[in-house]
C-alpha positions as CSV (number, residue, x, y, z in Angstrom):
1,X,0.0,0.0,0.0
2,X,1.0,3.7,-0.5
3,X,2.2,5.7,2.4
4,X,-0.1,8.1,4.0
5,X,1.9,11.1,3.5
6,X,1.5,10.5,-0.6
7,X,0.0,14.4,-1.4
8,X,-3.2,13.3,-3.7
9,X,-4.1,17.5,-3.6
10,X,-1.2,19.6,-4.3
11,X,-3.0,23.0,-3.9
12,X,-3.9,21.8,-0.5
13,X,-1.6,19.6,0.6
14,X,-4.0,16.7,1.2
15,X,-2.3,13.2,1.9
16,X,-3.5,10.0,1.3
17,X,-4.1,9.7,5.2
18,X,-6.2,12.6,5.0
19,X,-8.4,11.1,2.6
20,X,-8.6,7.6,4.7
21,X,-9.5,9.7,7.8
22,X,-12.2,11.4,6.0
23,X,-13.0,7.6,5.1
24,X,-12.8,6.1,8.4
25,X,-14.9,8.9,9.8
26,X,-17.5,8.1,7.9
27,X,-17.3,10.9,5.0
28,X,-17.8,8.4,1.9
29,X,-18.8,11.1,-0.8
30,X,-16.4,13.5,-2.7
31,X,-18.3,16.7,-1.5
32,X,-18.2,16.1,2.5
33,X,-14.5,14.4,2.0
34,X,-14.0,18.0,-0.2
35,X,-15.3,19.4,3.2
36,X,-13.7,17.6,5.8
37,X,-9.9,17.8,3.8
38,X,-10.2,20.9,1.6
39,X,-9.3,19.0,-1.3
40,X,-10.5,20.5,-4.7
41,X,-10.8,23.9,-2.8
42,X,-7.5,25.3,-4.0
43,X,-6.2,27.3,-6.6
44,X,-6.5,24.3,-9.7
45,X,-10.4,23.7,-8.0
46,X,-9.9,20.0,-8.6
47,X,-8.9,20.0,-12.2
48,X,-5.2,18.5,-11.5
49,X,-6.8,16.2,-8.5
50,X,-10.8,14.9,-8.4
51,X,-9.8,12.2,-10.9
52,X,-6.9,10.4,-8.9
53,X,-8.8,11.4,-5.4
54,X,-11.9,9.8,-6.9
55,X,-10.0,6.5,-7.7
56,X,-8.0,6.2,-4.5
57,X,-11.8,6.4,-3.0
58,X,-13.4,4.1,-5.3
59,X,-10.6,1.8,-4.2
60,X,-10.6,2.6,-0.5
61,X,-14.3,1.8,-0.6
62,X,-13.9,-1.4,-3.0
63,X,-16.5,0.0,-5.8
64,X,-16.4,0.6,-8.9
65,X,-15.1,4.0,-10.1
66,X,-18.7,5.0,-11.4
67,X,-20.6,4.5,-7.8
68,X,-18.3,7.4,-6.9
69,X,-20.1,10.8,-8.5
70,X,-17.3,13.7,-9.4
71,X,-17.4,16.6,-7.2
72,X,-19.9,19.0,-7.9
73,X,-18.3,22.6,-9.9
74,X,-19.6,25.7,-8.7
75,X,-18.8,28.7,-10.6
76,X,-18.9,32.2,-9.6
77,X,-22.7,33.1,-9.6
78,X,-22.0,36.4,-11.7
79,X,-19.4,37.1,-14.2
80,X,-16.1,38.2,-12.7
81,X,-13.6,40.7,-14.4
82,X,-10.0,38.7,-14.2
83,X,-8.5,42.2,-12.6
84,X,-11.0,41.8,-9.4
85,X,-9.9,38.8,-9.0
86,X,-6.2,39.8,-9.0
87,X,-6.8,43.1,-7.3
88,X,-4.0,43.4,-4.0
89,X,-6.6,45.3,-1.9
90,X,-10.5,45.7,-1.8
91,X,-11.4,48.3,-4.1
92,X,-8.3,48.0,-6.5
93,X,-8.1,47.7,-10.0
């Protein structure tokens, strides 16, 4: 088996022992194991790391990849300029 300090987020530094916590606590879905690690919460939003954190859990569990849904993408609700976004202080531009 893989050690537990394998990083399976890299924007979040989540470890593969993070994700069997979440397990052995009982969080068996990718949003409340997105809540309880802060996996797919970083910068990427889980484009570099849902996939391989979905098939360690799929594996974890012992089911088959499709019993475990992708995490759900929510987008900003209203259009965002990219300079707001990268604005130092509130109020810049």
């Amino acid at each position: 088996m893989l050690n537990d300090k394998v990083i399976v987020c890299l924007c979040r530094d989540v470890t593969l022992g993070d994700v069997e916590r979440a397990l052995a606590a009982g969080y068996t879905d990718l949003e409340t194991i997105k809540r309880f690690t802060g996996a797919f919460t970083g910068p990427c939003q889980g484009k570099t790391c849902a996939d391989a954190i979905r098939r360690l859990v799929a594996q974890l569990l012992d089911c088959a990849l499709e019993e475990v849904p992708e995490p759900v993408a929510r987008p900003p609700i209203a259009p965002l300029r990219m300079g707001t976004l990268a604005a130092r202080e509130e109020g810049e531009t």
